[in-house]
DRENROVEX-497536 format. One record per residue (C-alpha): x, y, z. Coordinates in pm, whole numbers, plus 50000, padded with zeros to 5 digits. Each point is the difference from the previous one (the first is absolute). Layout:
N
XYZ;...
This chain:
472
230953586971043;496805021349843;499004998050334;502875027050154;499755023149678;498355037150045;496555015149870;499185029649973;496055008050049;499385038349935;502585022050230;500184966150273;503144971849860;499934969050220;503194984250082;498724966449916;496514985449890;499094983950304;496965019750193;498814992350352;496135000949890;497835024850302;499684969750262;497785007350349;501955000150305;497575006350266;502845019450192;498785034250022;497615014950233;496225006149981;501205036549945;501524987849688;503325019350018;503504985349920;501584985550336;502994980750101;498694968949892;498785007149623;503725020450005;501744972050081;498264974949727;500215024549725;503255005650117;501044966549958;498284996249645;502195027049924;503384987650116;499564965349815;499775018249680;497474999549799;499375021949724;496435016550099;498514993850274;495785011150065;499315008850336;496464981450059;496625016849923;499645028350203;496305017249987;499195034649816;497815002250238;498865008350366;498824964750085;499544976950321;502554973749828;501864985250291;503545001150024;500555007549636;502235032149886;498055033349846;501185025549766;496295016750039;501295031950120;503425023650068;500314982950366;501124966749865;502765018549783;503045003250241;500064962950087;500134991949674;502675022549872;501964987550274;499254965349893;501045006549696;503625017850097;500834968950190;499174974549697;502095021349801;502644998950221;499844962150000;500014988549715;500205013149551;495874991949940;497665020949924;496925002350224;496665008349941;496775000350211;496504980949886;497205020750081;496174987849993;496575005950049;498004975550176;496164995950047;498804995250364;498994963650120;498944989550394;499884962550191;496484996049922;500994992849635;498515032349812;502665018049820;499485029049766;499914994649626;500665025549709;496285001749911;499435015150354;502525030349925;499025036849882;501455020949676;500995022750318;501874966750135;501464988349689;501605035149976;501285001050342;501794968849919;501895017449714;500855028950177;501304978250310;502904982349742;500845033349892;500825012850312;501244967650115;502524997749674;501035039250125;500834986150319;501874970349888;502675026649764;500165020550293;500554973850243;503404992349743;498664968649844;500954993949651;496214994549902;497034987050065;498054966349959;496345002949956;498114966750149;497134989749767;500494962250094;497894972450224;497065011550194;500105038850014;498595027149847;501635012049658;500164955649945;496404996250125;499465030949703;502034980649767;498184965850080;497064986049740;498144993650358;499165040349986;496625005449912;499825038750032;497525010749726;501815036949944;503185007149834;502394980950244;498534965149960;498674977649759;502524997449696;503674999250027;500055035849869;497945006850272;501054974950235;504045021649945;498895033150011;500545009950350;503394980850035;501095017049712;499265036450113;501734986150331;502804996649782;499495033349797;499545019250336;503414982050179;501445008049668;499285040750012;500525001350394;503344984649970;501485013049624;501154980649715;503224991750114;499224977350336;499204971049974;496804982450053;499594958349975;496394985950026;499654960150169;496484982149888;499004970349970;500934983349637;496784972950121;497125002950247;500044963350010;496515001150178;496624984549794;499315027649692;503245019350130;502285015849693;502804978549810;503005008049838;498305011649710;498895026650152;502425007450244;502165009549693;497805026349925;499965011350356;503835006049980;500085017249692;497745029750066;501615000550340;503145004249842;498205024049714;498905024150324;503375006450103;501484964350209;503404993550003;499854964850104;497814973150041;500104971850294;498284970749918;497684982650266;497064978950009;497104991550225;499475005750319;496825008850006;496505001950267;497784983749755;501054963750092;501315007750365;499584977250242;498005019150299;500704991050390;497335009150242;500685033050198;503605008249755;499705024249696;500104981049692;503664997249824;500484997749689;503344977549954;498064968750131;498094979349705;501394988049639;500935040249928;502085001850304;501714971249926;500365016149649;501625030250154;502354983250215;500624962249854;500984978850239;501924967350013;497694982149786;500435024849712;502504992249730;502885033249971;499065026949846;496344992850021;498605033649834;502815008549748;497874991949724;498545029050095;502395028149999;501344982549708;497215005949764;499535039450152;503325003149923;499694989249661;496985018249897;501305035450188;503004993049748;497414991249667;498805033850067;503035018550059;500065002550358;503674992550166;498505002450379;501984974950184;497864969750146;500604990250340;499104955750038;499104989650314;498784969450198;502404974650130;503385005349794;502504986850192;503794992049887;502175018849793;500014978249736;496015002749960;500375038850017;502935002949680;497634975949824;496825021050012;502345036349928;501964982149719;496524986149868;498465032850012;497374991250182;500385028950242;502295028650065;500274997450408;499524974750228;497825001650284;501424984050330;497475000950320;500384967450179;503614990449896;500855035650131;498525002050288;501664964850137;503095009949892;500735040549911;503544995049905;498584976449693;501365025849714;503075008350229;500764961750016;499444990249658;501125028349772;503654989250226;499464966049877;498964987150341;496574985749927;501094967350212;499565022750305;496355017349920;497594986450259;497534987349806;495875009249976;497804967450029;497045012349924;498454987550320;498095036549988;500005003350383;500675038549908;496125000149835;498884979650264;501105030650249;498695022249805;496994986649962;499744999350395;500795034950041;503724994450141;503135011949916;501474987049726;503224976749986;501594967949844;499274966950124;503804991349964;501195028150227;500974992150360;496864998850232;498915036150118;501955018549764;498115027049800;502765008549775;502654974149801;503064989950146;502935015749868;503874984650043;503565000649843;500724970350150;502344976649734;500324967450229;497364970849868;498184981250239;500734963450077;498494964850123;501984988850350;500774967549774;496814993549766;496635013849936;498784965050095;497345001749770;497004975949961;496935002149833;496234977650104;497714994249691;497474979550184;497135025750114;499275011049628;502535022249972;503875005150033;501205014150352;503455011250028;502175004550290;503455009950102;502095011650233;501055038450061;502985016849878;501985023750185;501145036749890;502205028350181;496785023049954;497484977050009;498274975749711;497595017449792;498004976149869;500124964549793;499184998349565;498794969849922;500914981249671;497974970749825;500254978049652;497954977049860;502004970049929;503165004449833;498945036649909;501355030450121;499455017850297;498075031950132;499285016250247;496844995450113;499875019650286;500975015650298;499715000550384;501365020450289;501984988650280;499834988850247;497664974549791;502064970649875;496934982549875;498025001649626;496934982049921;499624994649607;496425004149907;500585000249657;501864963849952;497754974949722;499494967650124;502464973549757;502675021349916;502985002350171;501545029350176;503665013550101;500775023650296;502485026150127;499845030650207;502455030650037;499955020550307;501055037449944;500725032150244;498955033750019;502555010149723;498974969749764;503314980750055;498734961549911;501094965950111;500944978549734;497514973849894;498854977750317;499634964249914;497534986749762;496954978850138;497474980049739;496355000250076;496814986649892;496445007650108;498904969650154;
């Protein structure tokens, strides 16, 4: 598979091109240093195997963030050299940190815009990624990502919704200038041979926001001022957040948050198109930067497809990752039957959003990191799954009855097809639930039924039995 063949970007060669996008965790302190917790997630990124992995954004700067890491001065280096030692030890993937700048917001709803910030600001910023970048090489990373992506300050530069009415607003030219001397600065600080990757958003997908079009030309002169790489994001943005009476407003909560992070509703691969036509114009112009895609790719199959199309160069893994690490472990072994799989039921934004630590909605209740297990025994039904399904309150309910494991059941997949079609899985619950209402199910068509309960290793049942529904 394309999928578990090496690149090389500058002095940095990946194992693989799968990439564990910057994700936030929620598990450090308000100090912002590295602790046991954020060790033992990264940690666990690292042992499933994954090519790169991007530490999430951690701020340039000295900043009342909550418990978010910091890179903003020489303290915050020990913790994450050490950090890094232990991923290494873990697992073959490189590992770099995201750093970013963020303007200031508060609970009444005011938050600080670009047009508010001084020339003296606006160079501040630069020289905080330089010596951010400096900190990252020493810290033994094997580069650095530069966050111009979603609601924060080098994006909110980049975004047509900056009016400033100097040099660093306006036109594109003017809208890119001070992410590109970001990127020219990182670029001196660090030297020519470590490398530097840049994630931004490829759409604003906000009312008079930037397309495609223009995103193209974002990544080119990003990639003309010295970037290595470019990760492909979209949305995600403040101007159509939903604001909550006494909360700061966040920006992953209307149609660009949903962008950002699509959710069960979204087809797969919702934003390829986009890193799909950056890639192709970086290459019209003679740029070979690989293109990270991003935004619900989920099966191995899907992945191959997009490399061997060359629609991207890397894939980008958040969710799928973080329910199950061992995902590239599993898979490149030809085990993709045992993967626990993402549902996109974006519980992990939801906790984000309210400020708590971040986890999967599929792990056991109370844990804050995945599960992890050798286990090779399969759960099993006592005699059946005893499955039956109710189509008479508008939509389908299932229920069954638990299965039994020598560690414990994991959680249930459920399957559905239309008719005489084939099945998919449609979705996912965690025991001990042994109940799914289908919201989803069309009125006049008829559906079939099975569940599979897996353990903490991903050992399956086989098939229960099949139950046919209608919505009544």
């Amino acid at each position: 598979m394309k999928l578990f063949t090496p690149l090389t970007i500058n002095s940095m060669t990946l194992p693989n091109r799968i990439v564990v996008p910057a994700m936030v965790t929620r598990l450090s302190g308000e100090d912002g240093h590295v602790n046991q917790d954020i060790t033992d997630r990264y940690v666990r990124f690292a042992k499933g195997g994954a090519g790169l992995v991007v530490l999430e954004a951690m701020a340039v700067h000295d900043s009342k963030s909550g418990p978010l890491l910091r890179i903003s001065n020489d303290e915050f280096t020990p913790g994450l050299r050490e950090l890094r030692k232990k991923m290494n030890d873990a697992g073959p993937g490189r590992v770099v940190p995201q750093i970013i700048h963020f303007l200031k917001i508060s609970r009444s709803g005011w938050r600080q815009k670009v047009e508010d910030l001084s020339i003296d600001d606006i160079s501040g910023i630069t020289q905080a990624y330089a010596a951010a970048a400096v900190r990252s090489i020493e810290a033994g990373y094997d580069g650095v990502e530069l966050h111009m992506a979603h609601a924060y300050t080098l994006s909110s530069f980049l975004s047509r919704m900056n009016k400033r009415r100097d040099d660093y607003g306006g036109t594109l030219d003017r809208r890119l200038r001070l992410p590109v001397e970001v990127v020219q600065a990182v670029r001196t600080a660090v030297g020519d041979e470590n490398p530097i990757g840049v994630r931004f958003d490829g759409e604003e997908c906000i009312k008079g926001g930037y397309t495609v079009d223009e995103s193209k030309l974002i990544a080119l002169r990003l990639v003309q001022g010295g970037v290595d790489y470019v990760s492909i994001s979209a949305g995600g943005k403040f101007e159509d957040a939903q604001p909550r009476e006494g909360e700061p407003l966040y920006p992953y909560t209307g149609y660009s948050g949903d962008r950002c992070m699509p959710g069960k509703t979204y087809p797969p691969a919702a934003n390829l198109y986009i890193a799909a036509g950056v890639k192709s114009f970086l290459r019209e112009q003679g740029c070979d930067a690989p293109v990270i895609a991003t935004g619900k790719i989920n099966t191995p199959e899907l992945a191959e497809q997009i490399l061997n199309d060359g629609d991207a160069d890397l894939i980008g893994m958040a969710r799928p990752i973080l329910c199950d690490p061992d995902w590239p472990r599993k898979v490149e072994a030809g085990h993709y039957d045992t993967v626990i799989r993402c549902c996109y039921a974006n519980v992990c934004k939801a906790k984000d959003e309210r400020f708590q630590t971040v986890t999967c909605f599929l792990w056991p209740k109370g844990e804050i990191q995945a599960p992890e297990s050798d286990d090779s025994v399969a759960p099993h039904w006592k005699d059946s799954a005893n499955l039956s399904a109710d189509g008479s309150k508008g939509r389908i309910s299932l229920k069954w009855n638990a299965a039994t494991d020598n560690e414990g059941v994991y959680g249930y997949d459920v399957w559905r097809a239309v008719a005489t079609g084939q099945f998919e899985r449609i979705d996912a619950v965690p025991a001990p639930v042994t109940s799914y209402h289908d919201a989803t199910a069309i009125a006049g068509l008829d559906y079939r039924y099975y569940v599979q309960a897996y353990d903490l290793a991903g050992n399956r049942t086989p098939p229960s039995e099949t139950v046919d529904a209608q919505v009544g």
